[in-house]
C-alpha positions in Angstrom: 87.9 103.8 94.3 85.8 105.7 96.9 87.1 108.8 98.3 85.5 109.9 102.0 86.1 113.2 103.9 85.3 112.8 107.7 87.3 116.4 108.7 90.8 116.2 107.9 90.8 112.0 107.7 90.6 111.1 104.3 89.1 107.6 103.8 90.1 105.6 100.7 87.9 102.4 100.2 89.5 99.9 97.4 85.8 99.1 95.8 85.8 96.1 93.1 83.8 94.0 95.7 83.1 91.3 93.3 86.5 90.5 92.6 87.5 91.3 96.5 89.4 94.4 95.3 92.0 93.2 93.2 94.3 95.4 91.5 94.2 96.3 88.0 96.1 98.9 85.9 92.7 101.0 86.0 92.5 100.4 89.8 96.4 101.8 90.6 95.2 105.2 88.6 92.1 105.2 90.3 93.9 105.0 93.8 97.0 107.3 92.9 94.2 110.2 92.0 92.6 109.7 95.1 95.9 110.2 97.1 96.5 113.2 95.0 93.1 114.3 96.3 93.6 113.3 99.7 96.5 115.5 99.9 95.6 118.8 98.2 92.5 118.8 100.2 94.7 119.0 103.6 94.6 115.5 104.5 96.2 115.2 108.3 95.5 110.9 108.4 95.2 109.1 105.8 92.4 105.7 106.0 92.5 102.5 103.6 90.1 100.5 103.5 88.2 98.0 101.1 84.9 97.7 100.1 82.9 94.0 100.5 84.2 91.0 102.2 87.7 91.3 101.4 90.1 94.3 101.8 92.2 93.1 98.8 92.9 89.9 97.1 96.5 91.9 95.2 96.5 91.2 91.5 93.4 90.6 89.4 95.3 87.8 87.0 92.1 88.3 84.7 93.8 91.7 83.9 97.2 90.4 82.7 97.9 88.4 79.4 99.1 84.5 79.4 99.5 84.4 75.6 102.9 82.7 74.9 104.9 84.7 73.2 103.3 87.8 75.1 102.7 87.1 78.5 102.5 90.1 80.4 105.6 91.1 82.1 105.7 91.2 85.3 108.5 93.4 86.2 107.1 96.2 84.2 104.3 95.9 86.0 105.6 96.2 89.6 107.9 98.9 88.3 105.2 100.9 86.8 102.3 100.4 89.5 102.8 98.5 92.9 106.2 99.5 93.6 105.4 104.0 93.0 102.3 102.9 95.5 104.1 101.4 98.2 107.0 103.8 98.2 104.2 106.8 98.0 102.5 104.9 100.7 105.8 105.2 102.9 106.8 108.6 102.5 103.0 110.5 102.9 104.0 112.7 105.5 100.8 112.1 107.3 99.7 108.9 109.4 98.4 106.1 107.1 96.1 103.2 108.5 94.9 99.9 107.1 91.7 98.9 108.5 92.0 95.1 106.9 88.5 94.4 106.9 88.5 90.5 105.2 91.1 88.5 103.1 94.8 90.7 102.3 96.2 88.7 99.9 99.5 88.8 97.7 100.0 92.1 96.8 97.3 93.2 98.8 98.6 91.8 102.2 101.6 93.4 101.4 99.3 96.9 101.3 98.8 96.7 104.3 101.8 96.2 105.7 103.1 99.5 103.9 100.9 101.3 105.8 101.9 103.1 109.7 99.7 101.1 111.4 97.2 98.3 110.5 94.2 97.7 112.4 91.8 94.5 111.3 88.4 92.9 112.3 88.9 89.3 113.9 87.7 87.2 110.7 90.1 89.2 108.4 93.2 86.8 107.4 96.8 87.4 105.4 98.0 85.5 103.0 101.7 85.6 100.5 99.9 83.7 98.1 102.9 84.6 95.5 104.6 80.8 96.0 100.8 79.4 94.7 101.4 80.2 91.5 105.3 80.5 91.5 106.2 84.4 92.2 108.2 85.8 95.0 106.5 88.0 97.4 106.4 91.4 95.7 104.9 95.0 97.1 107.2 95.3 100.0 106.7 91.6 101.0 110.4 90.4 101.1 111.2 93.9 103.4 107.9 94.2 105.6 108.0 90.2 107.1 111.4 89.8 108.6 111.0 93.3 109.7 108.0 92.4 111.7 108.0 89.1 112.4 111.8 87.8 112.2 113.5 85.6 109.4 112.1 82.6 110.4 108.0 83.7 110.9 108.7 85.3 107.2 110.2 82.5 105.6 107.3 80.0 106.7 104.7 82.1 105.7 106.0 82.7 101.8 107.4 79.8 101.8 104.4 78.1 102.6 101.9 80.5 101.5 99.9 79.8 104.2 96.8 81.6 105.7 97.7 83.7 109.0 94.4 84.6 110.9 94.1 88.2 112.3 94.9 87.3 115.7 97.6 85.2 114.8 99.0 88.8 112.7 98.8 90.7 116.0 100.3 88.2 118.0 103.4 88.0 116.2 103.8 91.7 115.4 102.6 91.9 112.4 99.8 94.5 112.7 99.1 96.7 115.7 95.5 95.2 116.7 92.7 92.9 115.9 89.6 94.1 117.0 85.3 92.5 116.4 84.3 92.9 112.9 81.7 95.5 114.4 83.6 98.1 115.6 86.5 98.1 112.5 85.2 100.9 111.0 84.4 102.6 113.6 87.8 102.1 115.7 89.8 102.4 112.8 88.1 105.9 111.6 88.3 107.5 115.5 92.1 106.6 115.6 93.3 108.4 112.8 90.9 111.1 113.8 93.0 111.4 117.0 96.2 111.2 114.7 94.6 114.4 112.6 94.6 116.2 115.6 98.7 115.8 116.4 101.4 117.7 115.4 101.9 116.2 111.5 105.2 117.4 111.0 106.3 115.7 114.5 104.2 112.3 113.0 106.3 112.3 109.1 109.5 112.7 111.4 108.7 109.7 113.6 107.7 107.6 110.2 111.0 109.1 108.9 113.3 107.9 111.3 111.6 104.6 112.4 112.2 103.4 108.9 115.5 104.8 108.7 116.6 103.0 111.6 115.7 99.8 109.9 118.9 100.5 107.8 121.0 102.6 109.6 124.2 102.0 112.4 123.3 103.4 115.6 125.9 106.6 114.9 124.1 107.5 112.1 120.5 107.2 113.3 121.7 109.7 116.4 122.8 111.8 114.1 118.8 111.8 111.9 117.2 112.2 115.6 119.6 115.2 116.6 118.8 116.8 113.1 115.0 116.2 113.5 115.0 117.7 117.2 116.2 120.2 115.8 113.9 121.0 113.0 110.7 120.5 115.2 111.8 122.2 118.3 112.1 125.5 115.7 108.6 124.1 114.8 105.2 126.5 115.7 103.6 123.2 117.0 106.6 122.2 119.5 106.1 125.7 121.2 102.0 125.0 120.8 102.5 121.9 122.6 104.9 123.3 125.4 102.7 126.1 126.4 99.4 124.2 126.4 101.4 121.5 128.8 102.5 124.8 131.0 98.8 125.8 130.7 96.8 122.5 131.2 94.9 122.9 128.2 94.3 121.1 125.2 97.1 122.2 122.1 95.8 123.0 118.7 98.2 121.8 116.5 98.3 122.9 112.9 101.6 120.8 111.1 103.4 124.3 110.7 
């Protein structure tokens, strides 16, 4: 796991090129650290990445045991790795981006998709490889496709386990842009350099009750934006942000 300052952007790159970033129980530890890192150094944007051809192929089966009699179990592992990961990945109250920069795959697609926004280069692809091998879509999966892409788009792709290309993702919804395999890094790194610059505590709010609204009746998710209008307009960056408008300049923000 490779850790990256570029200001307040943290850059995370998942680096076990050989075996296209695949998960182990090393790997998970490797990447929770680096989060903890990310976000006692001041981290205002968080960027995932992968190292290689392949921004992560999900599980490395090498690293689990098919002995019978002691086959790894599976649940235990979700519960004790993927599942603290994507939920940690949700709640950062900071802007997370995926630049998917080759093959997401299984657990690794899913990844992605936990992230805020997911950017990836034109040859990248996504794949629920889970029904390959006989699993149901794990990490998020079963929440994150009908969300994005409707019951039907979801079912064919686990169902199927079928390759989506990048452009076919953005098309449908599934990720915010495809862009050349060129300018990925680049692109990816100067938009959460812009999101640094917002007001953070304005940013968590939005992730906050975008996802709540997933869940919520309509009476209830009034009620969540009233309560956070009210908490940011007490906020030091909503009155920043009012009196540069008033003043034509450009606000500083700092996420108090």
């Amino acid at each position: 796991m490779l850790l990256r300052w570029h200001g307040q952007v943290a850059v995370l790159t998942l680096n076990r090129p050989d075996k296209l970033n695949s998960f182990t129980r090393q790997m998970h530890a490797a990447l929770q650290s680096a989060l903890d890192l990310a976000e006692a150094g001041g981290a205002r944007a968080l960027l995932l990445t992968g190292s290689g051809r392949g921004f992560c192929a999900g599980q490395d089966l090498a690293d689990l045991d098919f002995t019978p009699g002691h086959m790894s179990d599976l649940g235990e592992l979700i519960d004790s790795c993927f599942n603290p990961l994507i939920r940690r990945l949700q709640a950062l109250p900071l802007p997370v981006i995926a630049a998917v920069n080759g093959t997401a795959a299984g657990a690794g697609a899913n990844l992605a998709l936990a992230c805020d926004i997911v950017l990836a280069a034109r040859s990248a692809s996504f794949l629920q490889a889970f029904v390959k091998i006989g699993l149901v879509p794990d990490s998020g999966g079963t929440w994150f496709l009908p969300q994005r892409v409707g019951m039907a788009r979801a079912l064919g792709l686990a169902l199927t386990g079928d390759k989506l290309s990048a452009e076919d993702a953005e098309r449908w919804g599934l990720i915010w842009e495809v862009m050349d395999d060129t300018l990925l890094a680049e692109q990816a790194l100067a938009l959460a350099t812009q999101l640094a610059a917002q007001p953070t505590r304005a940013l968590a709010a939005i992730k906050q009750a975008m996802r709540a609204g997933a869940t919520q009746t309509l009476d209830a998710q009034l009620d969540l934006e009233r309560d956070l209008q009210r908490e940011l307009g007490a906020s030091h960056d909503y009155a920043e942000g009012v009196n540069a408008f008033l003043a034509r300049r450009t606000p500083r923000f700092t996420g108090a």
